[in-house]
C-alpha distance (Angstrom), angle and dihedral (degrees) to the residues before:
residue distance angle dihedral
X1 . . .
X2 4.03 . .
X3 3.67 124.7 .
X4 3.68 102.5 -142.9
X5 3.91 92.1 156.3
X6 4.80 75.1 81.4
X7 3.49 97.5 47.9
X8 3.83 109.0 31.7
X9 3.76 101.4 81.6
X10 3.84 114.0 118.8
X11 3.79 102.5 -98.0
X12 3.61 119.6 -106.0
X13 3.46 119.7 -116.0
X14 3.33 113.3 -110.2
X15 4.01 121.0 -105.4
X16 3.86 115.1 -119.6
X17 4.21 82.4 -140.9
X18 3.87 126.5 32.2
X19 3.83 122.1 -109.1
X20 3.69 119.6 -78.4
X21 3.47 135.1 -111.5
X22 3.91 103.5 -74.6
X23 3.51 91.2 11.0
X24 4.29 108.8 -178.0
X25 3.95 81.1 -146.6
X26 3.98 92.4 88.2
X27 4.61 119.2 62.4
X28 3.77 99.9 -108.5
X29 3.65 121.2 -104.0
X30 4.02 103.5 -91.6
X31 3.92 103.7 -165.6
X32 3.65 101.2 157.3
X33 4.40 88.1 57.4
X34 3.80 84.7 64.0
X35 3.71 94.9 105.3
X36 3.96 88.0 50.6
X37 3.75 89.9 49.2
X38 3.66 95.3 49.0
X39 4.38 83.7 52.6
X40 3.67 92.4 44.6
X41 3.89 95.0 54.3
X42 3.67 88.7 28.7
X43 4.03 89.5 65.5
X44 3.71 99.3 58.4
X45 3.71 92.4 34.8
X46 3.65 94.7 104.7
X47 3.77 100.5 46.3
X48 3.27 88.3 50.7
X49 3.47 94.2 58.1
X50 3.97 93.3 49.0
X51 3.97 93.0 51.8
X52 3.89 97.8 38.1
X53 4.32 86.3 -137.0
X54 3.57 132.9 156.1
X55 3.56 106.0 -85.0
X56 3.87 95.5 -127.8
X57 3.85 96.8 156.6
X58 3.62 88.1 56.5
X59 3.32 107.6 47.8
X60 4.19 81.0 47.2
X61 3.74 91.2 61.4
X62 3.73 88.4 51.5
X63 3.35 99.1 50.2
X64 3.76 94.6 47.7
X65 3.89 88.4 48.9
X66 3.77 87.6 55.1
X67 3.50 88.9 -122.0
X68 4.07 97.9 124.7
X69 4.04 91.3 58.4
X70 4.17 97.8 42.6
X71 3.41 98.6 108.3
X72 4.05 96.2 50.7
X73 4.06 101.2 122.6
X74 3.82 105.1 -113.1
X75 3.69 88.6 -117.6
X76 3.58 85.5 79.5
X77 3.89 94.5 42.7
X78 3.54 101.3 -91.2
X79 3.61 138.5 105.0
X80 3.31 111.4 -100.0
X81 3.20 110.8 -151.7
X82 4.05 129.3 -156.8
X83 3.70 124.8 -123.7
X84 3.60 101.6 -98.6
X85 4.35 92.8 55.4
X86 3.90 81.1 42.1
X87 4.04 90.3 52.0
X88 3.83 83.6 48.1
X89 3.69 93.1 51.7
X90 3.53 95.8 57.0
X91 4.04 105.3 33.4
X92 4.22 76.7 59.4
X93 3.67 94.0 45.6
X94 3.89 92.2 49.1
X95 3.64 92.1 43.0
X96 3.83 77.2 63.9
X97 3.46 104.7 42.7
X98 3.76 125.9 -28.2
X99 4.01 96.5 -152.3
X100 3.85 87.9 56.5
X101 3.86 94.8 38.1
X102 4.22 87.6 55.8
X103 3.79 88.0 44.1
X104 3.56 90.6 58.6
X105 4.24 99.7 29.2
X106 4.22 82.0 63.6
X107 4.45 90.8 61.6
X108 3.94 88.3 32.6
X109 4.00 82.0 55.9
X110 3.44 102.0 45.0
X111 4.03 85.0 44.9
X112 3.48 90.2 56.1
X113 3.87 102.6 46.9
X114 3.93 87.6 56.7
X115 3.30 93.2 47.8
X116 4.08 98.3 54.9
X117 4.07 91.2 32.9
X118 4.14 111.8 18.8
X119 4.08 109.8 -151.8
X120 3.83 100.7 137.7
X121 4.13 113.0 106.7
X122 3.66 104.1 -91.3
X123 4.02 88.6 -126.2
X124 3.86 95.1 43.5
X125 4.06 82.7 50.2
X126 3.62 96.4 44.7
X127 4.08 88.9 43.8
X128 3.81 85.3 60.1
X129 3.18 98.4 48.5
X130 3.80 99.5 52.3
X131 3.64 84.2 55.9
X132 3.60 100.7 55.9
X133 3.65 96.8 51.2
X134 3.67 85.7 63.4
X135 4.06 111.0 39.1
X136 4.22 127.0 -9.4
X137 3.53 107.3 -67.6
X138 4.10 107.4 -171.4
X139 3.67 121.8 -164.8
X140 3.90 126.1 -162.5
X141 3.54 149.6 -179.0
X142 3.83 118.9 -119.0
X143 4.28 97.2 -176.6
X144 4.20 98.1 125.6
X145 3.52 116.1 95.8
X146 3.86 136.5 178.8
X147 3.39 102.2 -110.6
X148 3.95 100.1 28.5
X149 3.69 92.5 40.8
X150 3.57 120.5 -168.0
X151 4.08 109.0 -4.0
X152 3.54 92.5 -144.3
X153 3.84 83.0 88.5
X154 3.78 93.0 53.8
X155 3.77 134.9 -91.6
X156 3.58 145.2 111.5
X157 3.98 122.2 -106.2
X158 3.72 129.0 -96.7
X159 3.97 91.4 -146.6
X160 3.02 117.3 108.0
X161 4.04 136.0 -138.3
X162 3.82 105.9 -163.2
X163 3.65 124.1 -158.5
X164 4.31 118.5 -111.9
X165 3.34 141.1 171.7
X166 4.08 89.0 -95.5
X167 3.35 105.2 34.9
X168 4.11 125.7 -64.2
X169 3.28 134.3 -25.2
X170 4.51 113.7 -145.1
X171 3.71 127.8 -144.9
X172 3.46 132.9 159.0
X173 3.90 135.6 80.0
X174 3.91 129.8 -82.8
X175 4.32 128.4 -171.3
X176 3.76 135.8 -157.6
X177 3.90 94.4 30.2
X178 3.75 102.9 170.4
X179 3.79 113.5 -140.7
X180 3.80 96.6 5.9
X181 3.42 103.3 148.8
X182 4.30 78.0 59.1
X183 3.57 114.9 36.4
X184 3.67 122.9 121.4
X185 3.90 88.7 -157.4
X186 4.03 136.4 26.8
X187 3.68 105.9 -155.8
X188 3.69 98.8 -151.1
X189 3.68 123.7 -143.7
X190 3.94 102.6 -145.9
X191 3.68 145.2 155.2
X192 3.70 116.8 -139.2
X193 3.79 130.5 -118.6
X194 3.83 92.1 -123.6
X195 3.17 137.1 137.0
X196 3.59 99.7 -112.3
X197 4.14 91.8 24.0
X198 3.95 120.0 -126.7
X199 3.90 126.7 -171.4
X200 3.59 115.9 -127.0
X201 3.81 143.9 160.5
X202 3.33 115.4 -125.5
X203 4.11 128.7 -161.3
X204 3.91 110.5 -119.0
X205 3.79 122.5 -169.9
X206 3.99 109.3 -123.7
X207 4.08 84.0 -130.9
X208 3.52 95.9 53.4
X209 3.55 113.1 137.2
X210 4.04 109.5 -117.8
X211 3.61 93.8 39.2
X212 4.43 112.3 121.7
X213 3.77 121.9 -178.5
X214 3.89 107.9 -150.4
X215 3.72 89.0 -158.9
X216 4.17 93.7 -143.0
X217 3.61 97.5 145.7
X218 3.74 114.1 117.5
X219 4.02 106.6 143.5
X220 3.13 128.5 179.3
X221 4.14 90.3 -126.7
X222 3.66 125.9 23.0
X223 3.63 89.2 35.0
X224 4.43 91.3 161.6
X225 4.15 88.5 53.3
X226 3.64 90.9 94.3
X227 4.15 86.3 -141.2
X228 3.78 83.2 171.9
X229 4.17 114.6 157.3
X230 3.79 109.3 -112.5
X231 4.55 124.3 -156.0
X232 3.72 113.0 -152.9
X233 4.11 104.3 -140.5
X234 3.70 107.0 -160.5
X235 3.98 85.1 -51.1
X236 4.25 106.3 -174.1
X237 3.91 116.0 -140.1
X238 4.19 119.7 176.8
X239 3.63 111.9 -115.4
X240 3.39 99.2 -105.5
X241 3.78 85.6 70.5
X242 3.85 95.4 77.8
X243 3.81 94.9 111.9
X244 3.74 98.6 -169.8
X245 4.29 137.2 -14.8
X246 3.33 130.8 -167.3
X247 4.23 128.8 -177.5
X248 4.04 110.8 -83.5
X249 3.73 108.0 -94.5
X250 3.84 141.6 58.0
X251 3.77 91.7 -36.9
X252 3.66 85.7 75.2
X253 3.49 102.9 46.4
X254 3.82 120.1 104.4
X255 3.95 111.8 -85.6
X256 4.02 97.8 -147.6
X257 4.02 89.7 -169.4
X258 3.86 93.1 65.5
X259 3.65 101.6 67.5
X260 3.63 108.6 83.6
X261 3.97 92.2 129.4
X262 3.63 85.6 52.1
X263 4.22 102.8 46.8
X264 3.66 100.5 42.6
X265 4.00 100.8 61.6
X266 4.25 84.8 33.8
X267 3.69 85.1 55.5
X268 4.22 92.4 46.8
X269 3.32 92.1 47.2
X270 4.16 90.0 72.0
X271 3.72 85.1 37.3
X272 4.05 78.9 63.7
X273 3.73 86.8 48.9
X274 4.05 94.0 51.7
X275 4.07 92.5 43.6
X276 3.60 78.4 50.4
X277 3.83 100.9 53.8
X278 4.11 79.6 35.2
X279 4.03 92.4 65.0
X280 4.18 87.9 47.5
X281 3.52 90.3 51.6
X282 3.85 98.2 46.5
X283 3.97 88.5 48.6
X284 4.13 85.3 52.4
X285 3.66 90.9 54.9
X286 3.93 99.6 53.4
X287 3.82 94.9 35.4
X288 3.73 93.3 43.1
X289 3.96 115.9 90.5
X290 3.88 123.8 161.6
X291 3.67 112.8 -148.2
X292 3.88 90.4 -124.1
X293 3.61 96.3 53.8
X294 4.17 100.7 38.7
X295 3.86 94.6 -157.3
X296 4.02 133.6 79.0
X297 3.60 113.2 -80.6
X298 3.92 81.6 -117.9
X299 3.23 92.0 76.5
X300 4.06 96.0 64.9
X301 3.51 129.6 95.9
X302 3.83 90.7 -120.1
X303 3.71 98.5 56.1
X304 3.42 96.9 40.6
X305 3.92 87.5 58.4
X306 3.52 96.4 46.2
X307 3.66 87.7 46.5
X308 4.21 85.5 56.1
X309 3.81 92.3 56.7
X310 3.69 102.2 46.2
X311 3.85 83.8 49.6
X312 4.30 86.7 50.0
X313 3.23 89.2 41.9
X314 4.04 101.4 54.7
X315 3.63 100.7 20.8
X316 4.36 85.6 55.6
X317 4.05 87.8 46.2
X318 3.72 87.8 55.3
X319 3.35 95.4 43.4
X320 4.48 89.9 61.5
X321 3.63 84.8 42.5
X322 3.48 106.0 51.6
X323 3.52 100.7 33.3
X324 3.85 96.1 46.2
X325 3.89 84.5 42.6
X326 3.93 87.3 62.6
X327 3.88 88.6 45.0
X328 3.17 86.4 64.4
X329 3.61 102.2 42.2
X330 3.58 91.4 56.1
X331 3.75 90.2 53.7
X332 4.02 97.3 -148.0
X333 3.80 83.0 139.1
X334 3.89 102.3 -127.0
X335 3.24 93.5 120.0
X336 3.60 114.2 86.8
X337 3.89 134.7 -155.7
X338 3.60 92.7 -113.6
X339 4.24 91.2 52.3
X340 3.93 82.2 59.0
X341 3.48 90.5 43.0
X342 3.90 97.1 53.6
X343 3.95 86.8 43.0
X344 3.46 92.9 63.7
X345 3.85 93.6 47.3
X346 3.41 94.2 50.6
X347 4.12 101.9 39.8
X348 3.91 81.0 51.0
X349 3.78 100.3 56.4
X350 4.58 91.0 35.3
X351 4.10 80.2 54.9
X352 3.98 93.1 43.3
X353 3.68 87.4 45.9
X354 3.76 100.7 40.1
X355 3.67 84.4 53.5
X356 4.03 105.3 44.3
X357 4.04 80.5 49.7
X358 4.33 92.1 61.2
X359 3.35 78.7 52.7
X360 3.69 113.9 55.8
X361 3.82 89.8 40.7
X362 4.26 93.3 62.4
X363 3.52 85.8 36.0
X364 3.99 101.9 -176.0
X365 3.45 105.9 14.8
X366 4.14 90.7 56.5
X367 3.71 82.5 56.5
X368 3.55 101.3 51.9
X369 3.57 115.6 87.1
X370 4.05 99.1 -124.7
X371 3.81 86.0 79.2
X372 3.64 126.8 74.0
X373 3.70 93.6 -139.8
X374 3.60 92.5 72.9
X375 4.10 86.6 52.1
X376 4.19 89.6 51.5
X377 4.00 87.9 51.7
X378 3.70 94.9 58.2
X379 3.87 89.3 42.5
X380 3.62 89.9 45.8
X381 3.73 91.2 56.2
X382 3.64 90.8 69.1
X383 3.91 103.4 59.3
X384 4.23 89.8 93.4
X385 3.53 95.7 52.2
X386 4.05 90.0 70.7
X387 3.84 112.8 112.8
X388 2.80 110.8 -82.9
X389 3.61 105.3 48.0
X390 3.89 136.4 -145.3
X391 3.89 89.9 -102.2
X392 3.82 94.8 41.6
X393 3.66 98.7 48.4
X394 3.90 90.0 45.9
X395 3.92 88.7 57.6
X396 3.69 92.4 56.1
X397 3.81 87.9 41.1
X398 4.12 88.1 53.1
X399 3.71 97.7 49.4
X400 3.19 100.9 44.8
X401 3.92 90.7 52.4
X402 4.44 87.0 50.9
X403 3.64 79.4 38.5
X404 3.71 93.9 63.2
X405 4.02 100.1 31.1
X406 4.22 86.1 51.4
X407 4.22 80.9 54.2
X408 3.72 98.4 55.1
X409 3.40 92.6 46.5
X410 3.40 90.1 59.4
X411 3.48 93.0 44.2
X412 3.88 90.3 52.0
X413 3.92 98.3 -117.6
């Protein structure tokens, strides 16, 4: 299934000049319709689930709310915002529905990494952004592939970006490409043809000819984000489309340490999912009574506790995320990579926990598939397999911490 009713607008043409500062082009930023939002997406959530389909309704109610264009720096006429709003954003979208929220997290990203270090072509970037003040433009990364895997663990792509007359032409094969059937843009991860090679991304249309969706994803969680794997036949992009290029070699590789605008709202937006499972579970408990006991189960000393540690659980994960999210939005630079890092690891497994304990305390009913809880378990499940993983991000985590006891001994201290 395609969603054309995203990509068939007449494309804009593109300004000679990007928009300026507080631009009326882009939807203002509507934070106080976040509860609404997180009810709108939260109501189709389910069928979504059961068909696997593009979430188009969601990522409607996004765009209307603003929400899909926050992060745009406001020297391109947005509103740019910081981490922590952005962490907001997506704890409320997930809350909603997780499949939409990840849909939408992927052009919030890319939003936010030109905002903090600008390398798209000002044209291409300006092109965008006429669009999305006028219909939901999504934007994604297509970098996995099936024999590199994810490069968060190193390595350099076997696509390939081959040199024409008009610019390049792309083939190769990409996995996990969230929102495929949707996206606006594939930012493809590829290594030119060159004579001395270079590793670039490289802006593809989502109509360009050549392009085939193999449609393998069927997940257990996150069944709506359309992570479908995507092969690149001979697809033609302009030359203004390379993105960004760097030298062949390690310089190009993926630096996992410098995301910390990127892993603190990822790792909120499953702290939506686990306030979501959270609210299920709480309604369970007062609506809930056995015949032999004649009182809500939220009455007894065993869901009361349980009810304690989800609560420590979540309400601690926020805590990291929020405050380290404002650390960074205030841009003292205390806060290292590796604090973001170890956030996300640890917001992931409270969530995962705070989840998997909902569920052993309604034992079957959270399994049966009637009740959403059953739905955020599955999602839940897929908050580790984010780049970069648990055992990944610990590894940078652990040198860094032998890194900086080897220094003061040095050092004498």
């Amino acid at each position: 299934m395609t969603a054309p009713n995203l990509r068939t607008a007449p494309p804009a043409t593109p300004p000679t000049t990007l928009p300026t500062p507080l631009s009326p082009a882009l939807r203002p930023v509507a934070l106080d319709r976040l509860p609404d939002v997180t009810r709108q997406l939260a109501r189709h959530a389910g069928e979504y689930d059961r068909t696997g389909a593009f979430p188009a309704e969601g990522i409607r109610a996004v765009h209307e709310a603003g929400l899909l264009t926050a992060t745009v720096a406001p020297r391109y006429g947005g509103a740019g915002l910081g981490v922590e709003d952005t962490a907001r954003i997506f704890a409320a979208l997930g809350e909603g529905d997780p499949a939409t929220a990840l849909i939408a997290a992927m052009t919030l990203n890319a939003h936010t990494v030109q905002a903090r270090r600008p390398h798209w072509p000002e044209e291409l970037y300006a092109r965008v952004l006429a669009d999305s003040a006028e219909r939901p433009v999504l934007l994604n990364n297509a970098r996995v592939e099936p024999d590199l895997g994810s490069p968060a663990r190193g390595g350099l792509p076997a696509t390939t970006a081959r040199r024409t007359a008009g610019g390049w032409a792309i083939s190769g094969a990409k996995r996990f490409v969230t929102g495929a059937e949707g996206l606006s843009w594939y930012l493809v991860w590829a290594t030119t043809d060159e004579p001395e090679p270079r590793v670039g991304t490289f802006a593809v249309p989502g109509d360009a000819p050549g392009i085939e969706i193999t449609h393998r994803w069927n997940h257990l969680g996150l069944r709506a984000s359309g992570s479908h794997d995507i092969a690149f036949h001979e697809v033609a992009v302009p030359a203004g489309n390379l993105v960004s290029v760097a030298a062949h070699g390690p310089a190009a590789e993926q630096d996992n340490r410098a995301g910390a605008p990127l892993h603190l709202p990822l790792a909120a937006l499953y702290l939506g999912v686990g306030r979501a499972a959270q609210r299920y579970f709480h309604r369970f408990a007062h609506e809930r009574v056995p015949a032999n006991l004649g009182r809500p189960v939220a009455t007894t000393e065993r869901f009361r506790q349980a009810a304690g540690e989800i609560e420590v659980l979540l309400g601690s994960a926020e805590q990291l995320v929020y405050g380290g999210a404002r650390r960074v939005d205030l841009g003292d630079g205390t806060y290292a990579p590796e604090q973001a890092l170890g956030t996300k690891v640890l917001a992931t497994r409270h969530a995962t926990t705070a989840v998997g304990t909902a569920l052993r305390l309604l034992g079957n009913p959270g399994l049966t598939r009637d009740n959403p809880l059953e739905r955020h378990f599955r999602d839940i499940q897929c908050a580790p397999v984010h780049a970069p993983q648990e055992d990944t991000a610990l590894l940078a985590i652990g040198a860094s911490a032998l890194g900086a006891w080897a220094r003061s001994k040095r050092e004498g201290s």
